[in-house]
N, C-alpha and C positions, 0 to 999 in steps of 0.2 A: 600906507604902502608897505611899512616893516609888516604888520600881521599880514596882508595879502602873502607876500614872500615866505612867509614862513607855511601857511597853509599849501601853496602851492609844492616846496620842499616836502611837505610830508605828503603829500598826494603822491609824488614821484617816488619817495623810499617804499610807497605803499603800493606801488605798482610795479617795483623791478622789484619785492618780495616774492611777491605775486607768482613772479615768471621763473621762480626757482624751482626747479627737477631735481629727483634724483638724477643718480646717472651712475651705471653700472655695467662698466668694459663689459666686452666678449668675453674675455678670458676668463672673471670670474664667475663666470655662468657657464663655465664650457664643461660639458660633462665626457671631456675625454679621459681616458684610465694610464695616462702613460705609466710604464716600470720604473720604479724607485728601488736602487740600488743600493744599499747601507751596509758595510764591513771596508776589510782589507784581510790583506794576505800575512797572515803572523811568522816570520821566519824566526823566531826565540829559539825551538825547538822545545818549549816545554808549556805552551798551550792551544789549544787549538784553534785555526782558521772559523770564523760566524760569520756568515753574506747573508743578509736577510732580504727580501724580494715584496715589497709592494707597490701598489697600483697609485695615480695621484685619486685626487678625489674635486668636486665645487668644493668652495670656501666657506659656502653658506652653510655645505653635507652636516646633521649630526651625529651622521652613523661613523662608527670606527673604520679607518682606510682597509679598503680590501686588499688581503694577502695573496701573493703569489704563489698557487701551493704546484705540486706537480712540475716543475721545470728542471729542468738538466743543466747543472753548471759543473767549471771545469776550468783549473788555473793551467794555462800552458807557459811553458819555463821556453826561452829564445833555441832553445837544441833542440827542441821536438819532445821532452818529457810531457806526459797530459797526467796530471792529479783531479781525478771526480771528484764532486764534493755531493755529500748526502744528504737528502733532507730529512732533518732529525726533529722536528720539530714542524706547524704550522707556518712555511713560508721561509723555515730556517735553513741554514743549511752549510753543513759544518765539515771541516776537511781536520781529519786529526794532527797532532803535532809531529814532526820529522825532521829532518836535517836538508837546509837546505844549501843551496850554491848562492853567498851571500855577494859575489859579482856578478852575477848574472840577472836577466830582466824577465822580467813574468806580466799575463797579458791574462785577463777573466773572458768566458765563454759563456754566455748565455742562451739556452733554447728554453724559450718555453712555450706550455701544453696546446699555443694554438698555433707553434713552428714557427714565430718572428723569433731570429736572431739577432743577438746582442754580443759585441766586441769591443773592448778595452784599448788600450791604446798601451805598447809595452812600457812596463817602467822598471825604476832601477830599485836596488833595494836599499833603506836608509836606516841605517846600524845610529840606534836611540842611545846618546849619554846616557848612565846611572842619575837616578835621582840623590841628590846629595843631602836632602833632609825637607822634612814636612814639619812648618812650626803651627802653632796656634797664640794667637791673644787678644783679650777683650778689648773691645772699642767702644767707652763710652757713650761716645756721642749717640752713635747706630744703636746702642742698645744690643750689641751680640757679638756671638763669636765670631773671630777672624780665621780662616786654615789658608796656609801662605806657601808657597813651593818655591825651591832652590834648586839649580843645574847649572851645570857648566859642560863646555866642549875643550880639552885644552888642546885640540886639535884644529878648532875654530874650521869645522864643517861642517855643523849641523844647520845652523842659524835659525830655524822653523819650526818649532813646537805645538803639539798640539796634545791637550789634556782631557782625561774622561776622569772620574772618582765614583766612587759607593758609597755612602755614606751610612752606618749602621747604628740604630742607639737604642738604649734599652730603655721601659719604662712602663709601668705600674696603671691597674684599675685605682680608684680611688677605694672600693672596699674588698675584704675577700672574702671570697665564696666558697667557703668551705660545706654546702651543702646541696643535693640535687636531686628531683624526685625523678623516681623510676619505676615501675607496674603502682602506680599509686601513693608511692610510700617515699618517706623520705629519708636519705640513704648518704654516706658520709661522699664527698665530689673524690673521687679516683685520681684526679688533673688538676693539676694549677692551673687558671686562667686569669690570674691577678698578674702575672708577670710575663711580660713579651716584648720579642726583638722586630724592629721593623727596617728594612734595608730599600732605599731609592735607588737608583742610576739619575747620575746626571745630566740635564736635558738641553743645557744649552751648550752652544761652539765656544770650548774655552781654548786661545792661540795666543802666542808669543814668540817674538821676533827680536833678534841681535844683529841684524844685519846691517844697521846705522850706530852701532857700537864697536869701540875699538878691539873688546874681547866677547868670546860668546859665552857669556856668562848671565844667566836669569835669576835674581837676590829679589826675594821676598815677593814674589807676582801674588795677588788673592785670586784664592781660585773658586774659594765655597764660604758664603757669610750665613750662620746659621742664628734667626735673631733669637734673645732668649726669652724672649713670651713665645714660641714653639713649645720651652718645654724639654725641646730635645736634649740640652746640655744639663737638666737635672740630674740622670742618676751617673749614665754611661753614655761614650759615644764613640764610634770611632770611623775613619775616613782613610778608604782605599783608592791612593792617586794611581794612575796609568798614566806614561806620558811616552809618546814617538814623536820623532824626528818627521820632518814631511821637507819634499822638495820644493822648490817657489815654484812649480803649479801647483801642486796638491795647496799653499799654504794660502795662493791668490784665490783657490777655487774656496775653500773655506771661508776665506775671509768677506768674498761678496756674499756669499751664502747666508753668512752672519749678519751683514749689514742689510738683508733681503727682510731676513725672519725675525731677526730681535730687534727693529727699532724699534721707539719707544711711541713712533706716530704723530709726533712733531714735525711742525712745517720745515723744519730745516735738514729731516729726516732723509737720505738717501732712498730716492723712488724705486721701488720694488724693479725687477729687471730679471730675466730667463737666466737661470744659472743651472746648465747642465750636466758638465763636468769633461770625462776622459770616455765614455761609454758610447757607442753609437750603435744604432740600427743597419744592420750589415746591408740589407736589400733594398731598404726606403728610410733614405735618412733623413722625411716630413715624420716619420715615428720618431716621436722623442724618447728619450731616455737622461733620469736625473739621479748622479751618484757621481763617485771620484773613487777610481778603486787604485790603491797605491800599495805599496809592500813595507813595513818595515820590522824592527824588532823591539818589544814593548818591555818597557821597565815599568817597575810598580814600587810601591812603597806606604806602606800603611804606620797612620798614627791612633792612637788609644789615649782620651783625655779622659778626667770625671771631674769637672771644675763646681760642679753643684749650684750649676746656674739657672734660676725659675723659681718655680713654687708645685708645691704638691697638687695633684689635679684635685679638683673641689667638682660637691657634686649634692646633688638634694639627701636630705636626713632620711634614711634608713629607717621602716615603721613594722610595728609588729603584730603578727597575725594569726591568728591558731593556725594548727594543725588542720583538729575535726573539723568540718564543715556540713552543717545540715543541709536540706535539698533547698531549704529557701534563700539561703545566704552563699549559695555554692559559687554565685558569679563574684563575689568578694576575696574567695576562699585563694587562699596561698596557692592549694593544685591545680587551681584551672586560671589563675592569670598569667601573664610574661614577665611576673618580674622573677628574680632568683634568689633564690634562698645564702641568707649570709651565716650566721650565728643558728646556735641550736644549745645553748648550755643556761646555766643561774635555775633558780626557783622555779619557776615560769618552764615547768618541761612539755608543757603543752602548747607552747607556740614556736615561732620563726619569726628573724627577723629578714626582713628581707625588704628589697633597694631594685630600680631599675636595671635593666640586663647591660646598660651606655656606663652606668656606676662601676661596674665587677666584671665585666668578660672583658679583656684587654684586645680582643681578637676583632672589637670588632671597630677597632681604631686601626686596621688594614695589617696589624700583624703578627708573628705566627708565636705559638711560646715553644717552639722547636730552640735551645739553645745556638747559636752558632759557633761553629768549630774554632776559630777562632778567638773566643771571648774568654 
């Protein structure tokens, strides 16, 4: 009887296996294009307003989201002032810096190129505490650098934070290429290309809250863990925080946003949920629209470490190869493959040494050997 029972159990796991579907909502298959709205209104008075304009996309899409180029935007201030904003860029579009009325409320305008309008909902403007310092320090365990940010309000008004950074670092080909051919010939390289700066923006919702705290005061929050097999913290490195004040909508409307796109995909995960913001469709409000456009004033504050953490990039040995090249060995010959030429000195003045182009161009690990003004 026990063996029967047990065949008949595996008959039935073998049958409700069986019966398993996919299954894939509507939504992610829906190939509607709503407007995605991304910036805010910079009252500093010393950098300028970025509203960027794209379209959503399916989930499944692998093409990059389509920009919104051609549309008319325009911050209107509660008195009837209109500031246009230009498109300065693909889909960009940028209102330069001025002085604003820092109690008064301001409301974003959106027309675009096929005449659906877009409206904001007015808001107030939220004057960002100074950053009061950006630490860094290694953490064993993780294996990397810590960068930690500090603020306070001794006014205890802000209570809602919300953080962007840049992160910039410098860092080396494995060999250098001091040589390059040109009408045939091989000719000393004009350009360093061993040496290059490469700078991100940060990509997820970084926020923080004092509003269940007796003072408004933010000590030691991590804001960017950079681990040290990257690399990044061998030579140089350095990390430019942005941090504004947000009001508790702008801080709720982040905060689901967060917990929408960065979970981790685990069962105990908050289920994905419409998070659209303060923006709506003036005519037909079944036209969505996904952004939060808020006002406030942004403080920054940049740190510069070189704590000489990693290892030197490694890379295949470097092999040497004449110059001349006859016609039957032409496809061997230094001037007609992709690698690049390093060396050109010693006894041996009739060859090159020369290394893969991933060894010796640093540019092509995404970045540029344009110094930064900064560094």
């Amino acid at each position: 009887m026990r063996y029967w029972y047990l065949i008949i159990v595996f008959l039935g796991l073998l049958l409700t296996d069986s019966c398993v579907e996919p299954f894939s909502p509507p939504e992610v298959n829906s190939d509607e294009n709503y407007l995605v709205i991304d910036g805010f209104l910079n009252v500093s008075g010393t950098d300028s307003t970025r509203i960027e304009l794209r379209r959503t996309q399916n989930v499944n899409a692998t093409a990059l989201p389509t920009i919104e180029r051609g549309a008319q935007l325009a911050v209107e201030e509660e008195n009837g002032e209109t500031l246009p904003l230009a498109e300065t860029g693909a889909g960009i579009y940028t209102l330069p810096p001025r002085q604003y009325n820092r109690s008064g409320k301001y409301r974003l305008r959106i027309k675009t190129k096929d005449n659906q309008e877009y409206l904001s909902d007015f808001v107030s403007v939220n004057v960002t505490p100074a950053i009061d310092s950006v630490t860094f320090r290694v953490d064993p365990v993780l294996n990397a650098g810590i960068f930690l940010v500090n603020t306070h309000d001794a006014q205890n008004k802000t209570q809602f934070y919300r953080w962007k950074f840049e992160e910039t670092w410098e860092y080396e080909a494995t060999y250098y290429s001091a040589l390059m051919v040109r009408n045939d010939s091989v000719v000393l390289r004009p350009d360093n290309i061993n040496k290059c700066w490469r700078t991100l923006k940060s990509g997820s919702i970084l926020l923080g809250s004092t509003v269940k705290l007796s003072s408004d005061i933010i000590k030691d929050l991590p804001l960017n863990r950079v681990p040290i097999s990257t690399n990044r913290l061998f030579i140089k490195y350095s990390i430019l925080v942005k941090q504004y004040g947000l009001s508790r909508q702008a801080f709720e409307y982040w905060t689901d946003l967060s917990k929408t796109t960065q979970g981790t995909g685990s069962l105990f995960d908050v289920l994905p949920s419409q998070v659209t913001g303060n923006i709506r469709n003036t005519s037909d409000p079944r036209v969505l629209a996904f952004g939060y456009f808020s006002a406030a004033t942004e403080e920054t504050r940049r740190l510069t470490v070189a704590p000489h953490l990693g290892i030197f990039p490694r890379c295949t040995e470097p092999d040497t190869i004449p110059i001349r090249c006859s016609s039957r060995d032409a496809d061997e010959c230094a001037l007609n493959t992709a690698k690049l030429l390093l060396t050109y000195w010693g006894p041996r003045s009739d060859s090159v040494l020369v290394a893969a182009h991933s060894c010796t161009d640093c540019r092509l690990q995404g970045g540029t050997t344009q110094r930064p003004s900064f560094w």
